[in-house]
Each structure stands twice: as structure tokens, then as C-alpha cells.
C-alpha positions in Angstrom: -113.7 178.5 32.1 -110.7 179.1 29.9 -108.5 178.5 33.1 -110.0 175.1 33.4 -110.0 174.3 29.6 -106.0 175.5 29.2 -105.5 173.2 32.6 -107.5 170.4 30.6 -105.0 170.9 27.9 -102.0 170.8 29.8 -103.0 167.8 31.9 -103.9 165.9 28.8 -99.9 166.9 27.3 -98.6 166.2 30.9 -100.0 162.4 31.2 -98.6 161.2 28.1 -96.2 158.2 28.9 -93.1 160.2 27.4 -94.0 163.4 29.3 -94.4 161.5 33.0 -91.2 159.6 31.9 -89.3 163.0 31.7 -91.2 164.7 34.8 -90.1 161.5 36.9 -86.5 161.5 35.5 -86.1 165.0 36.5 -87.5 164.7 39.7 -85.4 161.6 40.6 -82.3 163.4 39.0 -83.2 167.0 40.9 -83.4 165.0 44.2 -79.9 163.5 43.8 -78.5 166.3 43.1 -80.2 168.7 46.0 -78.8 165.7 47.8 -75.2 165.7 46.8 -73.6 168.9 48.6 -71.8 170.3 45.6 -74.0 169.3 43.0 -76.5 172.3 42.4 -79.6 172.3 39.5 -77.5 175.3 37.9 -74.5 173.2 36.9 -76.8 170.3 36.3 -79.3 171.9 33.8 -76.1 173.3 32.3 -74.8 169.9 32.1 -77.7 168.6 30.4 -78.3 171.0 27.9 -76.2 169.0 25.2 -78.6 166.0 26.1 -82.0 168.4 24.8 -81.3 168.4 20.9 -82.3 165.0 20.3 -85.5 165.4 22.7 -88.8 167.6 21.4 -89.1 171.0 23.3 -91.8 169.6 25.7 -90.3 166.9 27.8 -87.1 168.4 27.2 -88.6 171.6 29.5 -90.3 169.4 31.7 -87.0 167.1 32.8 -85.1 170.3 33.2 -88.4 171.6 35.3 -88.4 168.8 37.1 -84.3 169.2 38.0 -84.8 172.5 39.7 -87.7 171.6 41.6 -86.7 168.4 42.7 -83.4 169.6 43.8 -85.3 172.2 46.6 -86.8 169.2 47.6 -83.4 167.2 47.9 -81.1 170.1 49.5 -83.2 169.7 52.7 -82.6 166.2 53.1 -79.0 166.8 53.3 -79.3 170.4 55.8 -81.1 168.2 58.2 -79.0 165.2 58.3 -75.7 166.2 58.2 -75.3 170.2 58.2 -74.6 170.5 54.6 -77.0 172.2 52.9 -77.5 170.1 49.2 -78.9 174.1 47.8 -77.6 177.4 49.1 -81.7 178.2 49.7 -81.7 175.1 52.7 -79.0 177.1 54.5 -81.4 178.1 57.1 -83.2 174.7 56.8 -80.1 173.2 58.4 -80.1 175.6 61.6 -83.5 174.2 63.1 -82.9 170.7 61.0 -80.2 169.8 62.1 -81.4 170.5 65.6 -84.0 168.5 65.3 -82.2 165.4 63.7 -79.5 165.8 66.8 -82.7 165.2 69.0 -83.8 162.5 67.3 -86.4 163.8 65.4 -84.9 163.9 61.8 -87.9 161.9 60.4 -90.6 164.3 61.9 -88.0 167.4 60.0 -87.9 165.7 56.6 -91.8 165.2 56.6 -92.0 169.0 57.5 -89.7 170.0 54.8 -91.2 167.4 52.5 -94.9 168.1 53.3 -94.9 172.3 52.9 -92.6 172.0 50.2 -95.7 170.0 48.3 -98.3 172.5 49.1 -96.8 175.3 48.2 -95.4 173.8 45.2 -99.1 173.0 44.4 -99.7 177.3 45.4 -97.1 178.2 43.5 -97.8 176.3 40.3 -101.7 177.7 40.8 -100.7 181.0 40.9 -98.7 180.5 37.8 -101.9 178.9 36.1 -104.1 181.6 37.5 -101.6 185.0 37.0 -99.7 183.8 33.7 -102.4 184.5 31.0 -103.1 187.9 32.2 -99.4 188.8 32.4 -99.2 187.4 28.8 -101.7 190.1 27.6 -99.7 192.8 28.8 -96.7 191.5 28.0 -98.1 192.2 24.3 -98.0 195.6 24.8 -94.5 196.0 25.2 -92.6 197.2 22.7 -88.5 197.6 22.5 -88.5 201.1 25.0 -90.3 198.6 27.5 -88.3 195.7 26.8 -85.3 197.4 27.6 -86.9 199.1 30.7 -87.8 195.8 31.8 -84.7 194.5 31.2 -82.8 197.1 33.2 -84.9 196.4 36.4 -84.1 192.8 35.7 -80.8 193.6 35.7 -80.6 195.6 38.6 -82.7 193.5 41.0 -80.4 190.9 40.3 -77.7 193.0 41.7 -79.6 194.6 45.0 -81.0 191.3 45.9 -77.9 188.7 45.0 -76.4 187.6 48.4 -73.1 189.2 49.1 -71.3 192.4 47.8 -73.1 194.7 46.0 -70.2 196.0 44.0 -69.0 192.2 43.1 -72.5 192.1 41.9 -72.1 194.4 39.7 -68.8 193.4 38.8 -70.3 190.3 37.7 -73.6 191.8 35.4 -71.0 194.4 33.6 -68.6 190.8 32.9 -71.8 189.0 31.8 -72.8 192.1 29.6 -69.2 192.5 28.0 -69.0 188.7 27.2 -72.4 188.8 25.7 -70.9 191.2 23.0 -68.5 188.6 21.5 -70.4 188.1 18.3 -71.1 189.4 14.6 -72.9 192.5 14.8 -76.6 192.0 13.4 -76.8 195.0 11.6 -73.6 195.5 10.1 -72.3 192.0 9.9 -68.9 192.6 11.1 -67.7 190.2 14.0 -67.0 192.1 17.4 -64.4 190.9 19.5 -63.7 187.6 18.1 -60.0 188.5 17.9 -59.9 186.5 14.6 -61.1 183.6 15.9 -63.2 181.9 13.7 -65.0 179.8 16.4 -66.1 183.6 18.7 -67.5 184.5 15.2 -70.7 183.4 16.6 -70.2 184.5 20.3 -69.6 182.3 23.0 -71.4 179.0 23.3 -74.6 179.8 26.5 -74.0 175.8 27.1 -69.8 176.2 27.4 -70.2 179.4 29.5 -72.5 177.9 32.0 -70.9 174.1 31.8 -67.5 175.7 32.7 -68.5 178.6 35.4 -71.1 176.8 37.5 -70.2 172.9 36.1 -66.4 172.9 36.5 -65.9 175.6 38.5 -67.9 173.9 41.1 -66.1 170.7 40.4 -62.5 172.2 41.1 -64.1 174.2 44.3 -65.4 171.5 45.9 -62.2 169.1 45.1 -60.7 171.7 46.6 -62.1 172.1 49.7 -61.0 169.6 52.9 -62.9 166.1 53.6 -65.2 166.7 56.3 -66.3 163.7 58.6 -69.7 164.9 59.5 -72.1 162.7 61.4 -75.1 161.2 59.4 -78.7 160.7 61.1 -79.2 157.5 59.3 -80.5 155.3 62.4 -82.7 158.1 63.7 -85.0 158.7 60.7 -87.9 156.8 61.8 -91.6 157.9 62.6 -91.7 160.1 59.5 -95.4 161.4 60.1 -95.1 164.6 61.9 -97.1 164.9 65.7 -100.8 166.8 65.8 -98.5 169.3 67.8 -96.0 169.5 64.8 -99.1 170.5 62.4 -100.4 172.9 64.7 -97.4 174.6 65.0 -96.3 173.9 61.4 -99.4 174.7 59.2 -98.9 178.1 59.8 -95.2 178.6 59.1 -96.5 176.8 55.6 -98.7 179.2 55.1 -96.8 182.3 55.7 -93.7 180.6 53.9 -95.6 179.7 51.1 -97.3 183.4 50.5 -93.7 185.2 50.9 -92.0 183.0 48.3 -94.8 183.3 46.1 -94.1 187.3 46.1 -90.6 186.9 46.0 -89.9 184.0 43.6 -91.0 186.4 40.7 -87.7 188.9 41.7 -85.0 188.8 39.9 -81.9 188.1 41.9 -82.4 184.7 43.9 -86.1 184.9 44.5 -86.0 181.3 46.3 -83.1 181.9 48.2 -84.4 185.5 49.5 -87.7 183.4 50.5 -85.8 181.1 52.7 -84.3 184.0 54.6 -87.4 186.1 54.8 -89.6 183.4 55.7 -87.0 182.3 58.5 -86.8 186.0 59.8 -90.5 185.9 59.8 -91.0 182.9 62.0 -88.0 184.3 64.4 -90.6 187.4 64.9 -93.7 185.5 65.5 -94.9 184.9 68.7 -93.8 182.0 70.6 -95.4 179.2 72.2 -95.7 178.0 75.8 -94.2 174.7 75.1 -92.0 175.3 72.0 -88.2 174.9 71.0 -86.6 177.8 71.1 -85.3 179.1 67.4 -81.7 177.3 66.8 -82.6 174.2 68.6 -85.1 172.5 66.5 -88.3 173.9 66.6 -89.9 172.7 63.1 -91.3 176.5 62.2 -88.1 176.8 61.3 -87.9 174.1 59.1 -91.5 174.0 57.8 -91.4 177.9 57.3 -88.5 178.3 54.5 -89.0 174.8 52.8 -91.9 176.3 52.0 -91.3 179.8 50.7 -88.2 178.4 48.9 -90.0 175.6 46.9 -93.3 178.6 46.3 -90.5 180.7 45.2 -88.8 178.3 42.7 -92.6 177.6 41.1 -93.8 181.4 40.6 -90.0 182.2 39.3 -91.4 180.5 36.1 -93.7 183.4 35.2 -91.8 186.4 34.4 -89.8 183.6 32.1 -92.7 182.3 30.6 -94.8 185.3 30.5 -92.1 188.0 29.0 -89.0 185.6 28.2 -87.3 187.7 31.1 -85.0 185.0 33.5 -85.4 186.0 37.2 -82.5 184.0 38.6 -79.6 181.2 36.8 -81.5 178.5 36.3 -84.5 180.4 34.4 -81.6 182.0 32.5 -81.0 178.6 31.4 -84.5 177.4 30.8 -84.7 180.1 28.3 -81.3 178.8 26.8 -82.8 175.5 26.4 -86.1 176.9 24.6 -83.5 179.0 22.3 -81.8 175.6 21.4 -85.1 173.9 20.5 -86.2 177.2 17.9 -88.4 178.3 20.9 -89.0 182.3 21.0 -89.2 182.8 24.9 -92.0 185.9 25.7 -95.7 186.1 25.6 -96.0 184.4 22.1 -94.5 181.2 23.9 -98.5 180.8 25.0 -100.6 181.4 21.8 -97.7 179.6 19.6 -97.1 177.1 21.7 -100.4 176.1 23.9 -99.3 172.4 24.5 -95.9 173.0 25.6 -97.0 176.4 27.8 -99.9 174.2 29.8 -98.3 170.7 29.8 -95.3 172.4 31.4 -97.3 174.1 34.1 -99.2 170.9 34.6 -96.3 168.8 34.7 -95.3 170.3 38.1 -98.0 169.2 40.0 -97.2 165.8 39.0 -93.8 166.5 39.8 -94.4 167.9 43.1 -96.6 165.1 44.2 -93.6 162.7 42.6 -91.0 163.9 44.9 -93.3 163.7 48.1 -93.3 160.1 46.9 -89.9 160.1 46.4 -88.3 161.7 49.4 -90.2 160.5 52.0 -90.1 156.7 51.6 -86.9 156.5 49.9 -85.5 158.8 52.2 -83.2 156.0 53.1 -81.4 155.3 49.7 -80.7 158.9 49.1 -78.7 158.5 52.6 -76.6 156.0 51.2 -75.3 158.6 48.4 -74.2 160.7 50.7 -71.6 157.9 51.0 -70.1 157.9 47.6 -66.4 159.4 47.5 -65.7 162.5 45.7 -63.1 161.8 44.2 -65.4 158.6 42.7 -68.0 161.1 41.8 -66.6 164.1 39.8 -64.3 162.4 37.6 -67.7 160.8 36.1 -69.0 163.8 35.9 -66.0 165.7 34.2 -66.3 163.0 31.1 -69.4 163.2 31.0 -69.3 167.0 30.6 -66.9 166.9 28.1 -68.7 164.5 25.8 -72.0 166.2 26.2 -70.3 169.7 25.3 -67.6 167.6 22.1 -71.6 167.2 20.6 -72.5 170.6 20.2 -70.4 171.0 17.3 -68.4 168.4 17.3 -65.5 171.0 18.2 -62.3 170.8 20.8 -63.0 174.3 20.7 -66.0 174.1 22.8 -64.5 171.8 25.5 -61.3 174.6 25.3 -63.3 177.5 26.5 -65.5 175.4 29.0 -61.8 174.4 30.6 -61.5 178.3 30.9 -64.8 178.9 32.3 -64.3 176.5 34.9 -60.8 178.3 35.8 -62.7 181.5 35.8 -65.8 179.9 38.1 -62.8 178.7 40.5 -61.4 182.3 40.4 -64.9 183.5 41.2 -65.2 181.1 44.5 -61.8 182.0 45.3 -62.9 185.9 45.5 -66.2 185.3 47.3 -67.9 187.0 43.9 -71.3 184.9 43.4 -71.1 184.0 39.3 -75.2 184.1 39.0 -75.3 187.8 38.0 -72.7 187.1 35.1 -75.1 184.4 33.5 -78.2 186.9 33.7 -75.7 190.0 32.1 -74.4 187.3 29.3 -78.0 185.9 28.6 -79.7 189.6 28.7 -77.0 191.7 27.3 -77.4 190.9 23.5 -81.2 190.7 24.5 -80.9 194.5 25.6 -78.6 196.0 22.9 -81.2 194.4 20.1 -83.7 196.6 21.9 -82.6 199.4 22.7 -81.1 199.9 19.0 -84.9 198.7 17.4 -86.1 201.7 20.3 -83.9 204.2 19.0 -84.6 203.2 15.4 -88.2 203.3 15.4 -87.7 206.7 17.6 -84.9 207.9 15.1 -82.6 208.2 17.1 -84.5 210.2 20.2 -83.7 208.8 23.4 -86.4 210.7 25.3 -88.4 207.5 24.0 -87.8 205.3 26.8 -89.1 208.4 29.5 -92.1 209.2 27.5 -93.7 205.7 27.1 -95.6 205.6 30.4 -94.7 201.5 30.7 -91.1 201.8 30.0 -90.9 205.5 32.3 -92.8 203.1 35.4 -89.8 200.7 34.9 -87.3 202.9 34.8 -88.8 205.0 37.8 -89.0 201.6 39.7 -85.0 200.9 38.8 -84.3 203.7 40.0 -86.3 203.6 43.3 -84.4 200.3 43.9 -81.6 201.4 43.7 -82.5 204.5 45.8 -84.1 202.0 48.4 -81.0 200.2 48.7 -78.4 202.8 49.4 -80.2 203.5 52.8 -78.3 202.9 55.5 -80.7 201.3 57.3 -82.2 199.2 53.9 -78.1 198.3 53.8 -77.5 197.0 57.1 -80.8 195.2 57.0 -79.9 193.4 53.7 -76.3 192.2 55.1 -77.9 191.0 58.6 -80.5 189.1 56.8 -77.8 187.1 54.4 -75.8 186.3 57.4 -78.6 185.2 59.4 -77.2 182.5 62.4 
């Protein structure tokens, strides 16, 4: 009963007019930019965050919701028109996709994608409604040992499952961690690393480090990067309602996508993105059928299977940042960024303090979801038509808009200075293959790890044995360490690089 009551509550904060207003601006916005290759909700949210200080905390969360959501949704439209994957978690969408658009089937591939993405966004945002409270309760009994415990595995999940090398990974957590120390040290008071700089004082600004690494970084990568002529399925999407044969085969893909993301979206690392792989590799081993496409020329499993996982993934990523204030991937780092700004306290007291915006947010997603079916299947055609728009139209825009948004903060040059830096550095970053999502996590966590490890050792004066001798934080630490262990296997190794480079 207290399920249905909390749902009750959140239903009754998520129908407001303001509230839908934001959950449909975000899922317009979050389709648009899942549909403009380039554009990703990382260096959107970041984008926006200037944009949340004159908005209250709960449709400010619930348009930045709706962003990442809606841009899972929009990255397949792209992968299955025109080969470019709109998010890096529709890379395998596009194998099977694209197929299928080449036969003339793109409409059948976009319902697919646009169908099990709705249910197991629905799943997904049940699971959170159903597993959230409980997690809250023993999130309570965490103290700083098992915050820092936690906050270790956090960290090194992100490096064993981020796509790509392992020792850029974590090149990019120890960069994150040594940027987060660029501040005034709590207890003492005396500023670390600020090179007397009166502006570093206060650390670097969250909003300029992720505006100029994923915003302008992305910007000058892209810019950078040839004009492709790529041939666009307009005039073949048509007969959007997928075949009785399609759901036969489909429905099961959907299911078996949609229970893998919802295990792996609460990772850290890229829970959505490892979905999309999984699920794909999962469908590959299934049995075939007598009459079906072969995998790699559009059979729809292989669209219908990792549309789902992905978008299960990107719903049940919200618990561990809701439940314990711990971000599982970028754009939950962010999320927790935006609650910061808005005098938010991200952990389990998010729930009791803050009922309305815990419960309208969680209900706001099914409107969301069940908005963007709306969305991308009829309108499927004008979201075509911005694949159209010129680059070098686009970014510009998007460059001044960046820079006014960060000018705001503090109405400081200063700000825009260091973004312009960033965005060097985020080129740098491309340039080297190193993926910049584990910096964001080490930059957001660090500060968040040093405060609790030093409260630890204060409260334990000084004995470090306290973080093996609390049974919570030991089981995290044991479970770090078997990751780590787990990973180094040859076998676990070769498996992990065969199923990022899948096709």
C-alpha cells in the first residue's frame, strides 16, 4: 500500500501543468539531440545546467530526466536511417537497422526500437518505484567507512566496464580525482592548488568542467571530422506498425533486453551502453528461426533486443543516484550536480526530505516514456528533416549559447576561460582515443571520497583497520577487489575487448 500511496504522490506532482511542460520539453529536446549525431545528453545536460537556477528543483530534474531518456529514444532514429548512431549505446542498433532500412523496412525498425524502448522504459521506472525505498533503508546504515567503500567500487567499475583501454581508464579517474582537489581545504581552510588564483579558490566550476570536456570538446571533434554524404531512408519509412511475424520474433528480444539492462543499468561505468552490447550478444546466441534474417542483415531481434536493454538501463541507472547519491555513469554524475546547485543533498535523505520531488520524478518518466512513443513514431518525419541542417549552421549556435549560459554563473570571463580549456582538453581526449566519462565520475566523487574517508578515520582516530572491520564497507571492498581480480583474467580480458568491438 505505501508503494501505491508514494506512486499517488508522485503522479499527483508529475501532472501539474509546469511539471508535464518540463517532462515534454525534455523529451522533445532529448529526441533532437539523440537525433543529431554529435549532439549527446552528456554535453547537453551540461549545457543546460546554467538554465536550472531560475527553475525549482522538481521540473528542473524532470527536463534534465527527460533529456537523457529521450535522447536513447532519438539515437536510434539516426542508427537506422543513416548509419550514424545519434548515442554511442545505438551502435549495435545501426548493424541490424540499418539493414533493415536498406530493405525497405526502416518504418517496421523504428516501431521496434520505438515500441521496446517504451516497455522497458515502463520496467525500468517500476523497478525503480518497487526497489528504491528498500535501498533507501539501507542506505541509512551507511556510515563514512561504507561510503568510501562504496565509493571505491563506484570508482572501479567505472574503470573495468568503460569501453576501451583499461589503463586510459584509469588515467582518466586519477585526472578526475586530482582536479577534484582544486579547492580550500574544509578543515583547515587553506586553498589547495589554486596557484593564487582567486577564482580556483573555490575549485573548479562542475558546470565549466563538463560544458568544456563533453560540450566543446565534442564541438571541435565533430567540426573536425570530414563531411560525410550518407544516404537517408526518408521515402522508405512507411507502414510503421511492425508484422504479427515481427512481434513474434520481437517480443522476446524485449523481454530479454529489457531484464539485462535492468541488471546492468545500476553499474557504474556505462550501464546502458554495456546493455546494448550484452543484449545484442545475447540475441546473436539464441536460437534461430526457419524463416529469419540472418544477424547483420536486418533481422529486428537485433534491433528490438538492445533498444530495449539500453533504454531499461538508462531508467534503473537512476537508483543508486537517488538511493545513495552515488552517479553510475556521466549523466547521473550530472543529475547529482544539478541537485547540488538547487541546495539538494543527493543520498537516501533525498526521499524522506524531499517526498514530492523523489516520486514526481519517478512518475514523471512514465509520462515521458509514453511522450516520446508519441513523439517518435508520428513525427518520425520532421526529425528526418534535421538531419539536414549544416554543421557548420548548427554549432556556432550552440557555442554562444554555451558561453552565455556559463557568463551567468558568476557573471565571470573566468568561467568561460577555463570552459575554452576544457574543451581543448576534451579535443585532446578524442584525439588519444581516451573516453572523458571516467574523469567526470573521479572529479564529482573525489572530494565526495576524501570528506569520508577523513570523517572515517576521525571517528576511528586515526585506525584504518576501520574500513576492514565494518562488515558493509569489508563486503565492498572484498567486491572491488574481486572485480578487479575478475577482470585481469585472460579470458574475462579478451571477452571484454571482443564484446566492445562487436561487428
Amino acid at each position: 500500500m505505501d508503494l501505491l500511496s508514494n506512486l499517488g504522490l508522485g503522479l499527483q506532482t508529475a501532472f501539474t501543468v509546469t511539471n508535464l511542460l518540463y517532462a515534454l520539453g525534455g523529451a522533445i529536446l532529448g529526441t533532437l539531440i539523440g537525433v543529431l549525431p554529435g549532439l549527446g545528453p552528456v554535453a547537453t545536460i551540461a549545457m543546460l545546467l546554467p538554465s536550472i537556477y531560475a527553475l525549482d528543483a522538481t521540473p528542473a530534474l524532470i527536463m534534465l530526466a527527460g533529456i537523457y531518456y529521450g535522447a536513447q529514444y532519438g539515437g536510434s532514429t539516426t542508427a537506422i536511417l543513416i548509419n550514424v548512431p545519434g548515442e554511442s549505446s545505438s551502435v549495435v542498433t545501426a548493424i541490424d537497422g540499418y539493414a533493415m532500412a536498406r530493405r525497405g523496412r526502416a518504418g517496421a525498425a523504428l516501431a521496434a526500437a520505438g515500441l521496446g524502448s517504451f516497455f522497458a522504459g515502463c520496467v525500468g521506472t517500476l523497478i525503480i518505484a518497487a526497489f528504491a525505498p528498500p535501498l533507501t533503508e539501507l542506505a541509512f546504515k551507511f556510515g563514512p567507512a561504507e561510503y568510501f567503500s562504496l565509493m571505491t567500487l563506484g570508482l572501479i567499475g567505472a574503470v573495468v566496464l568503460a569501453s576501451g583501454s583499461l589503463v586510459k581508464a584509469i588515467g582518466m579517474i586519477v585526472l578526475g580525482l586530482l582536479l577534484g582537489q582544486i579547492n580550500t581545504d574544509v578543515i583547515s581552510g587553506v586553498p589547495r592548488y589554486s596557484f593564487d588564483i582567486p577564482e580556483l579558490t573555490d575549485g573548479i566550476g562542475f558546470v565549466t568542467i563538463a560544458m568544456g570536456v563533453f560540450g566543446f570538446g565534442e564541438i571541435i571533434a565533430n567540426l573536425g571530422r570530414p563531411a560525410e554524404h550518407r544516404e537517408v531512408f526518408t521515402k522508405d519509412v512507411k507502414g510503421l506498425w511492425p508484422t504479427a511475424q515481427d512481434f513474434k520474433e520481437g517480443f522476446p528480444a524485449v523481454l530479454r533486453g529489457t531484464a539485462l539492462g535492468s541488471i546492468l543499468g545500476v553499474l557504474p561505468g556505462g550501464g546502458a551502453l554495456l546493455a546494448s552490447f550484452a543484449a545484442y550478444t545475447v540475441e546473436k546466441k539464441m536460437r534461430m528461426g526457419a524463416n529469419e534474417v540472418p544477424f547483420g542483415q536486418g533481422n529486428i531481434r537485433g534491433v528490438a533486443g538492445p533498444e530495449s536493454a539500453n533504454n531499461a538501463g538508462a531508467q534503473t541507472s537512476f537508483i543508486p543516484m537517488l538511493t545513495l547519491g552515488i552517479p553510475p555513469n556521466p549523466v547521473m554524475a550530472l543529475m547529482v550536480g544539478a541537485m547540488t546547485i538547487k541546495g539538494i543533498q543527493p543520498g537516501p535523505q533525498v526521499m524522506t526530505a524531499n517526498p514530492e520531488l523523489f516520486w514526481g520524478l519517478i512518475a514523471s518518466m512514465w509520462i515521458g516514456n509514453l511522450l516520446l512513443v508519441i513523439l517518435n513514431l508520428p513525427l518520425i518525419g520532421i526529425w528526418i528533416k534535421l538531419l539536414t541542417v549544416p554543421y557548420r549552421v548548427l554549432y556556432p549556435a550552440i557555442l554562444t549559447f554555451c558561453c552565455i549560459g556559463l557568463y551567468t554563473l558568476n557573471n565571470n570571463n573566468f568561467d568561460i576561460y577555463m570552459a575554452v580549456l576544457f574543451g581543448f582538453v576534451g579535443y585532446v581526449f578524442y584525439k588519444l582515443s581516451c573516453e572523458p566519462a571516467p574523469l567526470l565520475l573521479g572529479f564529482i566523487l573525489g572530494p565526495m571520497m576524501e570528506e569520508n574517508l577523513r570523517r572515517a578515520l576521525l571517528l576511528s582516530r586515526g585506525d584504518w583497520s576501520t574500513f576492514a572491520t565494518r562488515p558493509l564497507s569489508a563486503g565492498l571492498l572484498l567486491a572491488s577487489l574481486a572485480m578487479i581480480v575478475v577482470v585481469l583474467l585472460p579470458s574475462i580480458r579478451s571477452k571484454r575487448e571482443e564484446a566492445f568491438q562487436d561487428d
